[in-house]
C-alpha positions in Angstrom: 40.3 -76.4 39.7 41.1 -79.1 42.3 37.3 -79.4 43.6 38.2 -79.9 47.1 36.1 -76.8 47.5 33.1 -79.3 46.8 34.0 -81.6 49.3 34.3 -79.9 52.2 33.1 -76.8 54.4 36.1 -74.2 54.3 37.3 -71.1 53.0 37.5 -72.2 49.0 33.6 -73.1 49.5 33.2 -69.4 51.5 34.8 -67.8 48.4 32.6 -70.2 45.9 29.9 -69.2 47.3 30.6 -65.2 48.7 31.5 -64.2 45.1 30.8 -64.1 41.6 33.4 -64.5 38.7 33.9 -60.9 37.1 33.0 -59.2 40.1 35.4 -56.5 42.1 35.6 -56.7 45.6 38.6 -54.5 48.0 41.2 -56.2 50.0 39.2 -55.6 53.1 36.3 -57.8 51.4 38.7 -60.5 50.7 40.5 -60.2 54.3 36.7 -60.5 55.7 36.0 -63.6 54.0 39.5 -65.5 55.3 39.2 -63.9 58.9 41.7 -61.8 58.3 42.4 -58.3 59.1 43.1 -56.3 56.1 46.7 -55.3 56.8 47.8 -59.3 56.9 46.8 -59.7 53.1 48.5 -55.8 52.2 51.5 -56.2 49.5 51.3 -59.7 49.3 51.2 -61.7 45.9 50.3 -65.0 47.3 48.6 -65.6 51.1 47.1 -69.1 52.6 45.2 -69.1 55.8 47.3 -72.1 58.2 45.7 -75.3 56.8 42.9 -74.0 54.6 41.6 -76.2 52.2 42.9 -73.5 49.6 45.5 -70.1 49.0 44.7 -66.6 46.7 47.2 -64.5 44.7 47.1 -61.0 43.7 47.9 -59.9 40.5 48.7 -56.3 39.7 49.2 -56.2 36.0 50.2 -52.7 35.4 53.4 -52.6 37.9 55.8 -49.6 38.7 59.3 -49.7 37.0 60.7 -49.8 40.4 58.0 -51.9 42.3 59.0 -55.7 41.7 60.9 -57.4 39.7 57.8 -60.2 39.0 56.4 -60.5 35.1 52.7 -61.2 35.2 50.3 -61.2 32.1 46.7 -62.0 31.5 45.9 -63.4 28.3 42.2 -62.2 28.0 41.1 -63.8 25.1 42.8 -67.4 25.9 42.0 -66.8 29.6 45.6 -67.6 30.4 47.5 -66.1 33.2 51.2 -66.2 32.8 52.0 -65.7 36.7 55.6 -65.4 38.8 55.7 -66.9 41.9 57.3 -65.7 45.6 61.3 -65.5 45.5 61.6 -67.4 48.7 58.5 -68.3 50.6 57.1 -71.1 48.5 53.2 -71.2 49.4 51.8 -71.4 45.7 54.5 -74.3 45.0 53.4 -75.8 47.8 49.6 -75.1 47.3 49.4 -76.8 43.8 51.8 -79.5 45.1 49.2 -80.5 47.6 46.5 -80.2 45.0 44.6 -76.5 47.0 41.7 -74.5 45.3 43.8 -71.6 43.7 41.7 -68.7 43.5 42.8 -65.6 41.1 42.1 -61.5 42.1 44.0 -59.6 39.6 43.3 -55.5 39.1 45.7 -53.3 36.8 47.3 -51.0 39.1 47.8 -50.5 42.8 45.2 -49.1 45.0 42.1 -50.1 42.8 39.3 -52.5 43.5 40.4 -56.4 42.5 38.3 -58.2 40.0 37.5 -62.0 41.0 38.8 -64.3 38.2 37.9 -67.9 39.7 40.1 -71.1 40.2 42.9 -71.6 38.8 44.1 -74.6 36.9 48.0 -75.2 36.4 48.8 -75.9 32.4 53.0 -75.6 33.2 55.0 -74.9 35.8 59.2 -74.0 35.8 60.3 -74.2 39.2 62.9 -72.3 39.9 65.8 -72.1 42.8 65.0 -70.3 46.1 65.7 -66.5 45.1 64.0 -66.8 41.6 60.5 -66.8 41.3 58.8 -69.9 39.8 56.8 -69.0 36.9 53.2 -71.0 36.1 50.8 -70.5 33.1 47.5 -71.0 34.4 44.2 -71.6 32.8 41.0 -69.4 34.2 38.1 -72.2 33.8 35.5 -70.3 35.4 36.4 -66.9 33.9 36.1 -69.0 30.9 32.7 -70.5 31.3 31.4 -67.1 32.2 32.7 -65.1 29.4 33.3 -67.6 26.6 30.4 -70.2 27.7 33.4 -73.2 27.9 32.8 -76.2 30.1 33.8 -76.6 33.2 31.7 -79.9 33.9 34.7 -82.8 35.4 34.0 -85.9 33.3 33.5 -84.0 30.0 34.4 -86.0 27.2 38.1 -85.9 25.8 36.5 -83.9 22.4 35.4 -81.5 24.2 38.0 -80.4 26.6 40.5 -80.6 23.3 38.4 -78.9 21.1 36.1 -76.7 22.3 33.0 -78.7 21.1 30.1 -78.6 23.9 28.0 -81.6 22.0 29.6 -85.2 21.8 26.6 -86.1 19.8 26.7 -87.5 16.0 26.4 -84.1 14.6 28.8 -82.1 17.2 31.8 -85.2 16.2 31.2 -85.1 12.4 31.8 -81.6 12.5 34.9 -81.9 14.5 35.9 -84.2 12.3 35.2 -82.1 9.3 37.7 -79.0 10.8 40.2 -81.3 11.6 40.3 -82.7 8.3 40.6 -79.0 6.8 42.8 -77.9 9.5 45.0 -80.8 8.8 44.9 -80.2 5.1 45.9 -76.5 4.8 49.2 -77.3 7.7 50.4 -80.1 4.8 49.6 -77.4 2.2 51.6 -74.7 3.9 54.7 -77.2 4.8 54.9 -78.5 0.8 53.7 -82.1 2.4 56.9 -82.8 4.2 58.1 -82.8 7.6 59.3 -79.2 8.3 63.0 -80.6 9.7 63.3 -84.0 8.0 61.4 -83.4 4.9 60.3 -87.0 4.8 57.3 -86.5 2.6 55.2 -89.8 3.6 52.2 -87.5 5.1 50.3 -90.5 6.4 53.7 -90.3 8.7 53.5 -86.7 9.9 51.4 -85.0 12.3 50.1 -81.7 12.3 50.4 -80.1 15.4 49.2 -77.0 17.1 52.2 -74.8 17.7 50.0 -72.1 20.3 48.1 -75.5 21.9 44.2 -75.3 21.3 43.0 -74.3 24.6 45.3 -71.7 24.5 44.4 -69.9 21.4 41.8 -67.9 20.3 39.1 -69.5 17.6 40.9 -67.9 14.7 44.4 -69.0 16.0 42.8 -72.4 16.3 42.3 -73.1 12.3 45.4 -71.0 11.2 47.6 -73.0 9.7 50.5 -70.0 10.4 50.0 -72.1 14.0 51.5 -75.1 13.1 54.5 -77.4 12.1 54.0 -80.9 10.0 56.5 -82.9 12.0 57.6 -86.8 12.2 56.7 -88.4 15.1 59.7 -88.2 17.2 60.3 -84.4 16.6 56.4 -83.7 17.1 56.2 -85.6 20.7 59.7 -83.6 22.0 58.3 -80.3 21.1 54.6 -80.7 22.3 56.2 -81.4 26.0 58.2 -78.2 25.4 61.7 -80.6 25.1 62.7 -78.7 22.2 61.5 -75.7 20.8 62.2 -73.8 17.2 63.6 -70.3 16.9 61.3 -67.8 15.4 64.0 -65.8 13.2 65.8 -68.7 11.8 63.8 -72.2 12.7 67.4 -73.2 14.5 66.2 -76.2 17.1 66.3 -74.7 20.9 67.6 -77.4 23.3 67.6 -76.8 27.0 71.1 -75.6 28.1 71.6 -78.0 30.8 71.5 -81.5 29.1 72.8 -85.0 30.7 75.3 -86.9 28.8 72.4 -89.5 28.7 70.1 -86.8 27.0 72.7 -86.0 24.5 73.0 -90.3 23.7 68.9 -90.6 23.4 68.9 -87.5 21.2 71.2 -88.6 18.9 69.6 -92.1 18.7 66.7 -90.4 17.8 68.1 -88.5 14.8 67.8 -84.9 16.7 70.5 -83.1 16.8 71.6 -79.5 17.9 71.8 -78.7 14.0 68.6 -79.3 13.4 66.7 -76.5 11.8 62.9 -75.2 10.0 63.4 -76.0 6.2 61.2 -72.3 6.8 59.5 -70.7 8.7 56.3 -69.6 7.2 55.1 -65.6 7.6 52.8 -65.4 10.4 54.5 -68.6 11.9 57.3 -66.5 13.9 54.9 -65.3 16.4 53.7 -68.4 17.5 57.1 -69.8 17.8 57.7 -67.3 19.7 55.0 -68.1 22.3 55.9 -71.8 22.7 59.7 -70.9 23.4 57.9 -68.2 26.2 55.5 -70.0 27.5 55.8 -73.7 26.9 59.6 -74.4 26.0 61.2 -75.8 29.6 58.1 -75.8 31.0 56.7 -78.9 33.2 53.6 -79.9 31.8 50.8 -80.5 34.7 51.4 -83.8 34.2 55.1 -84.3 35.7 57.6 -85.5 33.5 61.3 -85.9 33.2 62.7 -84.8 29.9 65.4 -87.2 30.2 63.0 -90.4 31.0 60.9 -89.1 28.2 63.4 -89.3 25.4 64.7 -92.3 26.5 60.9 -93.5 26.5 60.8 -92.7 23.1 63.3 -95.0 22.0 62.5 -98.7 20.7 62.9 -101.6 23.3 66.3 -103.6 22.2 
C-alpha cells in the first residue's frame, strides 16, 4: 500500500472510500466506479484508467484447463497472493514501478460476483521477458487487518511489522523476547547445534532463520522449528534474499542457472559452492523448503537488489 490514495482526490481514494474489504461487488460496479463501461474491464487480468493515481487486477482462482495459461493462488491464512502478470502489456510492472495503489478483486470462478481484497503490497517480484508473464507475491494488508486484526498503521515500530506484536510496550517486548529465545532454542535443538551445511558448531555464530518468512506464515508455522535452518552468516544472508535455495528431497544447494563468471569468483571466496548440501533435512522441513524455492528462490525482494553486487557485498574489503 503506496498511500498515494491519501494524498490526493482520484480513483484509489473513490475505491477507498466506495468499498469495504470482504465485500462482493460485479464488474459493472467496479466499471462504475472508474468511468468505465463494463465491457472495457471484461476478460482482463490487470486494467488502469490513463493516468490514475492507481490500477486493479482480477483474479479468478479456479481457471478452466483451457482458459489461460496464468498460475494464481491465494494463500488465505498468510494473506499472500501469488499472482502472474500480462504476457505482453506491462501495466502492473509499470504500476508498482511507479509506486500506484494496487487494488485486488479476486472470485473463484468466471461469471461470479468478485470479492474486494484491498491494496496490495509487493513482497517479490521475477520479471520476466516480454511473452512470459511476470510473477509477484503480494501481501493483502487490509484483508489482513480486517480478518486477522494486523496493523496497517505506516510508522509502526520494526517489532511489530516483523513479529506480529501490536504493543511496543515493556510487557509486549519482554514477551517477544521470551519466543524468540524459545524459538531460537528448539531450531539449535533440531540442527544438533551446528550449522546445517558447515557444521561449525560455535552457536553464538549461527543464526536461526525463518525458512517460510514470518509475515508469511501462519502463527503455528511461526514457532515451528520444522521452519527453519541454523546457518553461518554468509549462507543465512544468500538464502534469506532468495540467492540460493536448499532442495527439499536431498538439501542439495539450488543456485540460479544463469550465473556471471564474477558470481561464480565471489561464491567461491565465500566458501559456497555448488556442492554444498543439508547435513539433513529434518521431517516436516521439506515443505517449507519447498515454498522458498516456489516463492522466494530468484525472486527480487521489494527492495531491489542485484545478486551479483550482493555477494560481492558480502565479501571483506582488501
Amino acid at each position: 500500500m503506496n498511500g498515494m490514495a491519501e494524498r490526493q482526490q482520484g480513483y484509489s481514494r473513490r475505491l477507498v472510500n466506495a468499498l469495504r474489504v470482504g465485500q462482493t461487488c460485479t464488474l459493472s460496479d467496479i466499471a462504475g466506479l472508474l468511468d468505465r463501461q463494463t465491457n472495457a474491464l471484461a476478460g482482463r487480468g490487470v486494467y488502469r484508467n490513463t493516468g490514475a493515481d492507481c490500477f486493479v487486477i482480477f483474479v479468478t482462482l479456479d481457471k478452466k484447463p483451457d482458459a489461460t495459461q496464468y498460475r494464481d493462488h491465494l494463500f488465505e491464512p498468510s494473506c499472500l497472493l501469488f499472482w502472474e502478470g500480462q504476457t505482453k502489456v506491462r501495466m502492473a510492472e509499470d504500476g508498482f514501478a511507479r509506486g500506484l495503489d494496487c487494488h485486488v478483486f479476486i472470485h473463484n470462478t468466471t461469471k461470479t460476483p468478485y470479492r474486494y481484497y484491498g491494496r496490495a503490497v509487493t513482497l517479490r517480484s521475477r520479471i520476466n521477458p516480454v511473452g512470459t508473464p511476470s510473477q509477484f507475491v503480494l501481501y493483502l494488508p487490509e484483508y489482513d487487518a480486517i480478518h486477522h486484526g494486523a496493523s496497517t498503521a505506516d510508522g509502526a515500530a520494526d517489532v511489530e511489522m516483523e513479529y506480529g506484536y501490536g504493543s511496543t510496550d515493556r510487557k509486549g517486548i519482554q514477551t517477544l523476547r521470551t519466543r524468540q529465545n524459545e524459538y531460537r532454542n528448539n531450531v539449535v535443538t533440531l540442527w544438533h547445534g551446528r550449522c546445517a551445511v558447515t557444521g561449525v558448531d560455535e552457536t553464538s555464530w549461527l543464526i536461526a532463520s525463518h525458512i517460510k518468512p514470518w509475515r508469511e506464515s501462519t502463527d503455528r508455522e511461526r514457532v515451528d522449528p520444522r521452519n527453519s535452518l541454523l546457518l553461518s552468516p554468509n549462507y543465512d544472508k544468500l538464502f534469506d534474499r532468495g540467492v540460493i535455495s536448499f532442495r527439499p528431497d536431498n538439501g542439495r544447494i539450488i543456485l540460479p542457472a544463469s550465473m556471471s563468471h564474477s558470481f561464480w569468483k565471489n561464491l567461491d571466496a565465500l566458501g559456497i559452492t555448488d556442492e554444498s548440501t543439508l547435513e539433513f533435512v529434518p521431517h516436516g522441513t521439506d515443505g517449507y523448503l519447498e515454498y522458498h524455492r516456489r516463492y522466494i528462490f530468484g525472486y527480487s525482494p521489494s527492495s531491489r537488489f542485484d545478486a551479483d553486487e550482493l555477494v560481492a557485498q558480502m565479501l571483506p574489503i582488501a
